[in-house]
C-alpha positions in Angstrom: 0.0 0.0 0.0 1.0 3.5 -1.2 1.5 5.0 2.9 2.6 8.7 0.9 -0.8 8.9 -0.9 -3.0 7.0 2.3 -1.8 9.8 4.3 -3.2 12.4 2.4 -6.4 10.8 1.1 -7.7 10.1 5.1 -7.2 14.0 5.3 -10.9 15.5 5.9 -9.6 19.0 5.6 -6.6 18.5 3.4 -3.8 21.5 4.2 -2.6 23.5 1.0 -0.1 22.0 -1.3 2.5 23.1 -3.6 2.3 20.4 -6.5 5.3 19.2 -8.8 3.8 20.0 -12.6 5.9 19.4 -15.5 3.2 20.5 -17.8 3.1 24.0 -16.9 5.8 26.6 -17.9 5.2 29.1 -15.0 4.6 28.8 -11.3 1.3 29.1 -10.3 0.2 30.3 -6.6 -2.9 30.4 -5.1 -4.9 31.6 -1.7 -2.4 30.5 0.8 0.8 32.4 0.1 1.5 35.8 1.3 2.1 38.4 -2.2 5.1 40.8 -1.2 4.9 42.3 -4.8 2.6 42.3 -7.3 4.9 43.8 -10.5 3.9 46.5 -11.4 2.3 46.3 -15.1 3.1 42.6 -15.2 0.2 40.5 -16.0 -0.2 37.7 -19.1 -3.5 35.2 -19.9 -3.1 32.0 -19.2 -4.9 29.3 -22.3 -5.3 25.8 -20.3 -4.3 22.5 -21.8 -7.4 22.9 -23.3 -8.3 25.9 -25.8 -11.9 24.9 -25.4 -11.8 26.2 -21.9 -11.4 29.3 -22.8 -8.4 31.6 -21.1 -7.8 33.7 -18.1 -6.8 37.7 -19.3 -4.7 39.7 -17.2 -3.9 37.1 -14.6 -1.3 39.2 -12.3 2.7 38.2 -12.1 3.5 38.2 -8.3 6.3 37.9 -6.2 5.4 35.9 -2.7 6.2 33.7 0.3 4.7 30.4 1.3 6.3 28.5 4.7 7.4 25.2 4.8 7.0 23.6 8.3 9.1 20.6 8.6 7.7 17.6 10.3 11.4 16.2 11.5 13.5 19.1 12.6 10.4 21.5 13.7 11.6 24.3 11.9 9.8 26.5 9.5 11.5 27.9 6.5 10.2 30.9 4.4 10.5 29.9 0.7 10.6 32.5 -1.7 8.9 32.4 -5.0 9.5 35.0 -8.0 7.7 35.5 -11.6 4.7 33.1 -10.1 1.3 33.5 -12.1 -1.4 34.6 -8.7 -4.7 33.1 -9.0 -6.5 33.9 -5.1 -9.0 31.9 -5.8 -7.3 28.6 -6.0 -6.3 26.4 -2.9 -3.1 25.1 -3.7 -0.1 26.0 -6.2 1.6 24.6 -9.1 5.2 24.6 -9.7 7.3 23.5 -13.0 10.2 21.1 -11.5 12.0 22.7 -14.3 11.9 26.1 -12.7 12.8 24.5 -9.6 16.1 23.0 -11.3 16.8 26.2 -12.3 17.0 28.0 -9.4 19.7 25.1 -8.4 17.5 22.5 -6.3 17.6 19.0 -6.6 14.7 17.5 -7.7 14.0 13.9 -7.3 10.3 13.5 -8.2 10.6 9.3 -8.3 7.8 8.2 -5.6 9.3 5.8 -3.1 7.1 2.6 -4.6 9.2 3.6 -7.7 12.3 3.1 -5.8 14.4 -0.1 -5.6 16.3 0.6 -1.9 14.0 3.9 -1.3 16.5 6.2 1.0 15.8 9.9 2.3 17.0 11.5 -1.1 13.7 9.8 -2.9 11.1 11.5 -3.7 12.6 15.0 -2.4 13.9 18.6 -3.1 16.7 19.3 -1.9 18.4 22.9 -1.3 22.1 22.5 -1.3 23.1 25.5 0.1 21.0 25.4 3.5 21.1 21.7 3.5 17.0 22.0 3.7 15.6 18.9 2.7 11.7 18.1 1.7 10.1 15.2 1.0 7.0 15.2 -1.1 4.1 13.1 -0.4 1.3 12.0 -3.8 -2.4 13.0 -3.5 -3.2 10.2 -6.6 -0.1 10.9 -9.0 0.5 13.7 -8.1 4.1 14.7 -6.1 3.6 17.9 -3.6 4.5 19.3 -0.1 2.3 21.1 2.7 2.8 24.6 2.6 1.0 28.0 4.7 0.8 31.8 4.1 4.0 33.3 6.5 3.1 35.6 9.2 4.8 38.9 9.8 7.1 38.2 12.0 8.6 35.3 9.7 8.5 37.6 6.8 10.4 39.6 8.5 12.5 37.6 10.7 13.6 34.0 8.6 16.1 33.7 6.0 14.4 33.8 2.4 15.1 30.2 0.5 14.2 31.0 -2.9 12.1 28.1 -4.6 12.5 29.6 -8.2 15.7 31.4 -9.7 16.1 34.9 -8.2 15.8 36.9 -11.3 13.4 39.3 -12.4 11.7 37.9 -14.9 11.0 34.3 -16.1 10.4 34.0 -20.0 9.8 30.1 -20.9 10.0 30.7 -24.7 13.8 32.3 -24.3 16.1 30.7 -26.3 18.4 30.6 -23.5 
């Protein structure tokens, strides 16, 4: 039995997630972050994996903050995310592992029951240079980690992990 995805399906009230997509070419945060800038004059629209859907105009590019408590070591850690589409009305957020390879973490997005001698570093990001380690859990198929909106005094008091590359912008059609 899957004990990662029996966790989170006996979960009445499920907390918010961050979920691993590697279909989508931008970040995507919802409700439960906390915005720190919304750029001025940035906006795109947003066409689903289906045109029939029709498309979000204008959906805002933000700046923003989202804690990670950990489970083992009891700390919290404020992760940062830049260039992240923000939809408020949605309970969880989408992120590219791409983007998250970018900005120099290690992803290993293999589920344990995918693993021949699972160890720690399964199923995982890892931050290299805070040694900050988290390890996803599946709701179905797909890979993600709890997250919450900071308060003020972590926003202003923890060091900033940044979950994306620290840049200003994030263009996914650049030939770089």
């Amino acid at each position: 039995m899957n004990t990662e995805a029996a966790d989170e399906s006996s979960d009445a009230n499920p907390q918010p997630r961050t979920e691993l997509d590697s279909h989508a070419n931008m970040v995507v945060l919802g409700k439960n972050c906390f915005v720190f800038d919304n750029i001025e004059g940035r906006s795109c629209d947003v066409t689903p994996f289906d045109p029939s859907l029709g498309k979000s105009t204008s959906v805002p590019i933000v700046d923003a903050a989202i804690v990670y408590d950990c489970p083992f070591t009891l700390k919290s850690h404020l992760l940062i995310i830049r260039n992240g589409l923000y939809l408020d009305h949605l309970d969880n957020n989408l992120i590219p592992p791409f983007i998250l390879s970018e900005a120099g973490i290690e992803v290993n997005p293999v589920p344990k029951i995918h693993s021949k001698d699972p160890t720690v570093h399964d199923h995982s990001l890892y931050f290299v240079e805070p040694g900050l380690r988290i390890p996803l859990k599946l709701n179905g198929i797909f890979s993600f980690f709890h997250l919450r909106a900071p308060d003020n005094d972590e926003i202003e008091g923890s060091d900033p992990i940044f979950l994306t590359p620290d840049s200003t912008s994030w263009d996914p059609y650049s030939d770089h």
